[in-house]
C-alpha positions as CSV (number, residue, x, y, z in Angstrom):
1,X,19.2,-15.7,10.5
2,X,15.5,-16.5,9.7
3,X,14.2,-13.9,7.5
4,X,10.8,-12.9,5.5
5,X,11.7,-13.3,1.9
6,X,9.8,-11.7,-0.8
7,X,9.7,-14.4,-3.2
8,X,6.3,-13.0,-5.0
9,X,5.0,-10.5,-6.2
10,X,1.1,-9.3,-7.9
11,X,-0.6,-6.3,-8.5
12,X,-4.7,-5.8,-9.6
13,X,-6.6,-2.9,-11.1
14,X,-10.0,-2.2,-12.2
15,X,-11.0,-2.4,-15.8
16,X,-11.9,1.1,-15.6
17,X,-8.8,3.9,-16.7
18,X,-10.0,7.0,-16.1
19,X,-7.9,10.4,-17.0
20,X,-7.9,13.5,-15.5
21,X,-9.5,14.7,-19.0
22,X,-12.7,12.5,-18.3
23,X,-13.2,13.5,-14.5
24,X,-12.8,17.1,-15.5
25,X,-16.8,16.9,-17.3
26,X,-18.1,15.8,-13.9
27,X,-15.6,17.7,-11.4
28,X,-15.1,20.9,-11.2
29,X,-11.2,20.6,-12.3
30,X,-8.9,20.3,-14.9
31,X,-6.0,18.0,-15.9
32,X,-3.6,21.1,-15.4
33,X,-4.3,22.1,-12.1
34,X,-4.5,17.9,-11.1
35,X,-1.0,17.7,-12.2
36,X,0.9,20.5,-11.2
37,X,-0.9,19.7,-7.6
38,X,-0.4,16.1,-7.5
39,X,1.2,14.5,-10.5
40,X,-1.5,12.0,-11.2
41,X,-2.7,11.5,-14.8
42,X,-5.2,9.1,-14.4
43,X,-6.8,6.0,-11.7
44,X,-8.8,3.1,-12.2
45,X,-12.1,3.4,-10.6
46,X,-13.9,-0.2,-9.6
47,X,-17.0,-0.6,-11.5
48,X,-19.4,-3.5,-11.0
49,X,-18.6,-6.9,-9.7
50,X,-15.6,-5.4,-8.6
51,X,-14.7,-5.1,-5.1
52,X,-11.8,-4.9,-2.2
53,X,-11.8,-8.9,-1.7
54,X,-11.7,-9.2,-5.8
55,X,-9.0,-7.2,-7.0
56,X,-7.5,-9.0,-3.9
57,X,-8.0,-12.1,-4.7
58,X,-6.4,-11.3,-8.4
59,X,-3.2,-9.6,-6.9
60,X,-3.1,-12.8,-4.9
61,X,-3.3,-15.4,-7.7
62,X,-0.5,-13.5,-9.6
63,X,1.9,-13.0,-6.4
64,X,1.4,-16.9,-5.5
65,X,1.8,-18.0,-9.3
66,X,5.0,-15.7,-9.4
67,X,6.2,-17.6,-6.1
68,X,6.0,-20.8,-7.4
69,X,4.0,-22.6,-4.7
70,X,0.6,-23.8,-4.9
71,X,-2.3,-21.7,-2.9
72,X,-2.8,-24.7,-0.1
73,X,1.2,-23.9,0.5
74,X,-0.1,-20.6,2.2
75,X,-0.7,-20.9,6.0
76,X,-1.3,-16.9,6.7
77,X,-3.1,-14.3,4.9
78,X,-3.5,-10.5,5.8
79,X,-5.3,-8.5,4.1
80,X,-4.7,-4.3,4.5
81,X,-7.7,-2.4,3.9
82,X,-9.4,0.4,5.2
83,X,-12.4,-0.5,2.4
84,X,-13.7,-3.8,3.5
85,X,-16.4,-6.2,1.0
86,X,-18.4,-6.3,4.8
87,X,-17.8,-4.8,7.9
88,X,-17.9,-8.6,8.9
89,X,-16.0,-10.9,8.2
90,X,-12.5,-9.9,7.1
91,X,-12.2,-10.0,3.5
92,X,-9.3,-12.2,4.0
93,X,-11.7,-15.1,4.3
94,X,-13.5,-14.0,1.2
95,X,-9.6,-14.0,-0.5
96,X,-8.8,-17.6,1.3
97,X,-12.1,-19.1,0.3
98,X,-11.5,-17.7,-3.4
99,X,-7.7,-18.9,-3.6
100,X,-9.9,-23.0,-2.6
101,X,-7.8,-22.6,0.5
102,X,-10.0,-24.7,3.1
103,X,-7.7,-23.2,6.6
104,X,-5.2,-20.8,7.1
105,X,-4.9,-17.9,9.6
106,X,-6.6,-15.0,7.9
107,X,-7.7,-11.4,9.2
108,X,-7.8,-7.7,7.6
109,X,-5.6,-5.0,9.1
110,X,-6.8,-1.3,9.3
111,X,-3.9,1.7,9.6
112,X,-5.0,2.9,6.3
113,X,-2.3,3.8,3.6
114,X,0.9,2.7,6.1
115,X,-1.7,-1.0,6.1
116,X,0.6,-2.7,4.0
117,X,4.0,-1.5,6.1
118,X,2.1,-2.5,9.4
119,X,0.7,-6.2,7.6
120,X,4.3,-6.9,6.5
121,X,6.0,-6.3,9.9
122,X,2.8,-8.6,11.7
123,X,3.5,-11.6,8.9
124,X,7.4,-11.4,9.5
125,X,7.2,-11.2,13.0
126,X,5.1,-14.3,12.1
127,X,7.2,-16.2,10.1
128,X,10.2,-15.2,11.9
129,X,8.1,-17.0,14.9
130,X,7.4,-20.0,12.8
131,X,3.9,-19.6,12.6
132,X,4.3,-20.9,9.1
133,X,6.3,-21.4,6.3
134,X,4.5,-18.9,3.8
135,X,2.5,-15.5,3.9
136,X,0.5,-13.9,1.8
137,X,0.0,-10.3,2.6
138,X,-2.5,-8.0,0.3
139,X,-3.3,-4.0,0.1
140,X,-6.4,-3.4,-1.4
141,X,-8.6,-0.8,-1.4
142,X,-11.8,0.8,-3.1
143,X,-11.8,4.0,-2.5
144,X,-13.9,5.1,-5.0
145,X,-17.0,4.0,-2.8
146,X,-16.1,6.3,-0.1
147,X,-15.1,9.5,-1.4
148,X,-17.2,12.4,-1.9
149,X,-17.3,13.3,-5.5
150,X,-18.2,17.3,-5.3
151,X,-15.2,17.7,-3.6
152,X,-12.3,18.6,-6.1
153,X,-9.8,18.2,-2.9
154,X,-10.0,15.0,-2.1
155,X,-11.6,12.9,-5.0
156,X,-9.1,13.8,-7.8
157,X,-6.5,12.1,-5.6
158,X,-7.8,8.8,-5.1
159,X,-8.3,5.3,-7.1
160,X,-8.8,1.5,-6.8
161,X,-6.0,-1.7,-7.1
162,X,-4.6,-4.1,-5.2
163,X,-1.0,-5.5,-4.5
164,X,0.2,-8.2,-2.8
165,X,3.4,-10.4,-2.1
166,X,4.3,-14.1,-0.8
167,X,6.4,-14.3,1.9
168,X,8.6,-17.4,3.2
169,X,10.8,-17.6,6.0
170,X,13.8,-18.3,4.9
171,X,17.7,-18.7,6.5
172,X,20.1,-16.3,4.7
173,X,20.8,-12.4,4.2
174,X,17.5,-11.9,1.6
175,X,14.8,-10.8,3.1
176,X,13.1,-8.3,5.8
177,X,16.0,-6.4,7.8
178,X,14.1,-4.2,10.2
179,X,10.7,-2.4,10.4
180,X,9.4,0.6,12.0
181,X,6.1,1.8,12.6
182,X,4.3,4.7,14.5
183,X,1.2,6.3,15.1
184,X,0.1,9.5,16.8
185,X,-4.1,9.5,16.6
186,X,-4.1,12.9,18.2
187,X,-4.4,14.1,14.1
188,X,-7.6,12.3,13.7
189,X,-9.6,15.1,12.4
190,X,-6.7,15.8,9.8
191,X,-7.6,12.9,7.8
192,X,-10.7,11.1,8.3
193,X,-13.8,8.9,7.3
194,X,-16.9,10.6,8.6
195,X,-18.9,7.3,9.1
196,X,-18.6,4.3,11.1
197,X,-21.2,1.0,12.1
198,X,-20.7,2.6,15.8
199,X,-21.3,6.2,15.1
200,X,-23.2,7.0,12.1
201,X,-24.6,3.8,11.4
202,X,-23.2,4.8,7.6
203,X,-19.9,4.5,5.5
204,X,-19.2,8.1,5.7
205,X,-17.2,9.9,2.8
206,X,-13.4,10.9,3.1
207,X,-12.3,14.6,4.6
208,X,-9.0,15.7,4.2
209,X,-7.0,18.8,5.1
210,X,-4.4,18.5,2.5
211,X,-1.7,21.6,3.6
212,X,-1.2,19.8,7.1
213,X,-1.1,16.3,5.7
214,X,1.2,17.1,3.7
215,X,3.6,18.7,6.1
216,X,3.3,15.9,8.6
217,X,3.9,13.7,6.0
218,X,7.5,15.2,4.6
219,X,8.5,15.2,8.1
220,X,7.3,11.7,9.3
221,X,8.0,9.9,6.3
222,X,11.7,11.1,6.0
223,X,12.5,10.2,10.0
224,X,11.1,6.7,9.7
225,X,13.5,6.1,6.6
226,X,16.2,7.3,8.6
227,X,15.0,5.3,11.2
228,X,14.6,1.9,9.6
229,X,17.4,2.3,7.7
230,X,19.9,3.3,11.0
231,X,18.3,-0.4,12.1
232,X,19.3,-2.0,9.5
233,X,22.9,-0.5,9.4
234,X,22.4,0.8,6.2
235,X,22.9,4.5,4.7
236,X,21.0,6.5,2.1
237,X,24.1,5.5,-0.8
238,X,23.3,1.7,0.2
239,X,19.8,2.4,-1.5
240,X,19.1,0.7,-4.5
241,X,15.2,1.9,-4.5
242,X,13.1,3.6,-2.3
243,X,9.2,2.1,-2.9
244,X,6.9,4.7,-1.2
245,X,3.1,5.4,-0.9
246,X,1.7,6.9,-3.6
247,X,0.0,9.8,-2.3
248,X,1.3,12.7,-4.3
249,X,4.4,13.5,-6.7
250,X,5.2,16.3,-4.1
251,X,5.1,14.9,-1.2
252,X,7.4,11.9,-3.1
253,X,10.1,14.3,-4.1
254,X,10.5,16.5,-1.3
255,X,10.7,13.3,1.2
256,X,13.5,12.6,-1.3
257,X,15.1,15.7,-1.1
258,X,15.0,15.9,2.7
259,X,17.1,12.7,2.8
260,X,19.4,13.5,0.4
261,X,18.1,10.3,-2.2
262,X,18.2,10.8,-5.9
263,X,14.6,11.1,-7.5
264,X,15.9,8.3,-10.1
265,X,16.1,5.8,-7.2
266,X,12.4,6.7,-6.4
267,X,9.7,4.4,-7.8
268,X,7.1,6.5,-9.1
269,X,3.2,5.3,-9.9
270,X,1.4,7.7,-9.0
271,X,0.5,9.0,-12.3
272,X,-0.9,6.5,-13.6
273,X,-2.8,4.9,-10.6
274,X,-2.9,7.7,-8.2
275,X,-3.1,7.0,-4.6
276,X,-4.8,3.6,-3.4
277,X,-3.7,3.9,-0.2
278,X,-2.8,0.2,1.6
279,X,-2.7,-1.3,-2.0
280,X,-0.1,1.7,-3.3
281,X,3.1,0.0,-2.0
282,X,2.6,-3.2,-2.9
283,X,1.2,-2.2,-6.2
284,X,4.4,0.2,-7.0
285,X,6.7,-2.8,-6.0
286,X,5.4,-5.3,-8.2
287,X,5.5,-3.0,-11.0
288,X,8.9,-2.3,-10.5
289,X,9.6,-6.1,-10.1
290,X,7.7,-6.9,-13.4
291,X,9.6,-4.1,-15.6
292,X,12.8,-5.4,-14.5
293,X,14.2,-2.4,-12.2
294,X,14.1,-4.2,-9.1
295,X,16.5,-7.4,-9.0
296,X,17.1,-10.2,-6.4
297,X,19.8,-9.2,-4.4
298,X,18.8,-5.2,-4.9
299,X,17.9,-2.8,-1.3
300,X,14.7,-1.3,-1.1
301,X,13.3,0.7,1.6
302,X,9.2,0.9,1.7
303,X,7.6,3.6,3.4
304,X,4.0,5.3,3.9
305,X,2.4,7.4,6.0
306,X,-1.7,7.6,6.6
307,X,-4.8,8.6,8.5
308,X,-4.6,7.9,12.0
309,X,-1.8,9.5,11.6
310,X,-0.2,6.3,11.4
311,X,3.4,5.9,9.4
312,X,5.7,2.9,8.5
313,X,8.7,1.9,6.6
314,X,11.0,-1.5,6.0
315,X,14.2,-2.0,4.6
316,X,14.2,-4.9,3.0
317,X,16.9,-7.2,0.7
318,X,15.1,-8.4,-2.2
């Protein structure tokens, strides 16, 4: 069967670290009550010269240089942001032109933090359709530039990186296994941008109301699993790790406890990069990859859930 195998991986953060210590002189917080709320440490914030299509293009460069190919091997790029360079054109032409990549198909996807689950089921629909041979599909995000920094709930929880992965349809048992993705917009005003080019005329600043997000998200995040995996004809023992969106350590662990998965399987970045929405997949998996606890031949399913709502997951053979 023609599959979407992973056969890269790259990841990108700003060069600025910054702890919960040094936001607490400028917020009206404390590294205490971050933690015990969230379980994030620190983020990297993008400073200047460094943008979406940048930390991109990086994340690209590494993933493409870890697949072995050469850039012009690439015939499809998507990029999953919800914190575009422009509002036009995708910053997936800004990463093509970058990568000296003269034509390839090339477009952003929007659907927030479940953009990378909803990019990688487009590209291996793609591939599986023999579009092309290779895929490069990128989360990035800077959400730094749109998040309202008097406002303890939501700006402690949020930082900047990219991640990204080469794709290549392949014949064999590696690769993509199933996908499943949902969305239910009648939570709009849940978790929202209060901006747009159509409405405001302005970027807006993030709004959150973190108790119902967080109870939608338990529940969504734990039925797509079961949902993706039950696809795939796979159970929770079959598991080798489970790569979700790093939104919040409590969120993580009772999603895992709801399905019955041991945290140890659980990949777990979110303290040190909190959550960069579309990019926090991708960025989680390639660590993973790099530190040696994800092998070839290893099962992972990825999930995520975001505003919209929209939610996502993929079990995939690595």
């Amino acid at each position: 069967m023609r599959r979407a195998v992973i056969i890269g991986t790259g990841s990108a953060l700003p060069r600025r670290r910054v702890t919960n210590a040094e936001l607490s002189k400028t917020v009206d917080t404390s590294d205490e009550w971050i933690v015990e709320r969230t379980g994030i440490r620190a983020r990297y914030i993008a400073g200047e010269g460094e943008t979406t299509a940048t930390l991109a293009t990086e994340a690209a460069r590494k993933a493409i240089e870890a697949a072995g190919i050469a850039p012009s091997d690439i015939g499809l790029i998507i990029l999953a942001t919800a914190t575009p360079d422009q509002t036009f054109p995708a910053s997936a032409t800004i990463v093509q032109t970058a990568l000296g990549i003269d034509d390839c198909v090339s477009f952003d996807l929007q659907a927030v933090c479940s953009g990378f689950l909803y990019a990688l089921s487009v590209a291996d629909s793609m591939l599986r359709g023999g579009t092309t041979k290779h895929a490069l599909v990128i989360g990035a995000e800077t959400f730094s530039r749109i998040l309202d920094w008097e406002d303890r709930t939501t700006c402690v929880l949020f930082g900047d990186g990219a991640g990204a992965v080469v794709l290549k349809a392949e014949e064999g048992v590696r690769g993509v296994l199933s996908t499943r993705l949902h969305a239910d917009g009648r939570h709009n005003q849940l978790l929202y941008v209060d901006g747009g080019p159509s409405t405001t005329q302005t970027v807006g600043k993030l709004r959150m109301k973190g108790q119902e997000v967080f109870r939608h998200a338990v529940t969504n995040l734990a039925q797509v699993l079961r949902e993706v995996m039950e696809d795939a004809g796979l159970t929770v023992d079959d598991i080798d790790w489970v790569v979700p969106h790093q939104a919040n350590r409590r969120i993580l662990d009772a999603t895992a406890r709801k399905l019955g998965l041991a945290a140890e399987r659980v990949i777990i970045t979110v303290d040190q990069h909190a959550n960069t929405s579309a990019a926090s997949v991708p960025l989680a998996l390639d660590t993973a990859v790099r530190d040696g606890r994800i092998k070839p031949g290893d099962l992972l399913v990825l999930e995520a859930m975001g505003g919209g709502f929209t939610w996502g997951a993929a079990a995939i053979r690595y």
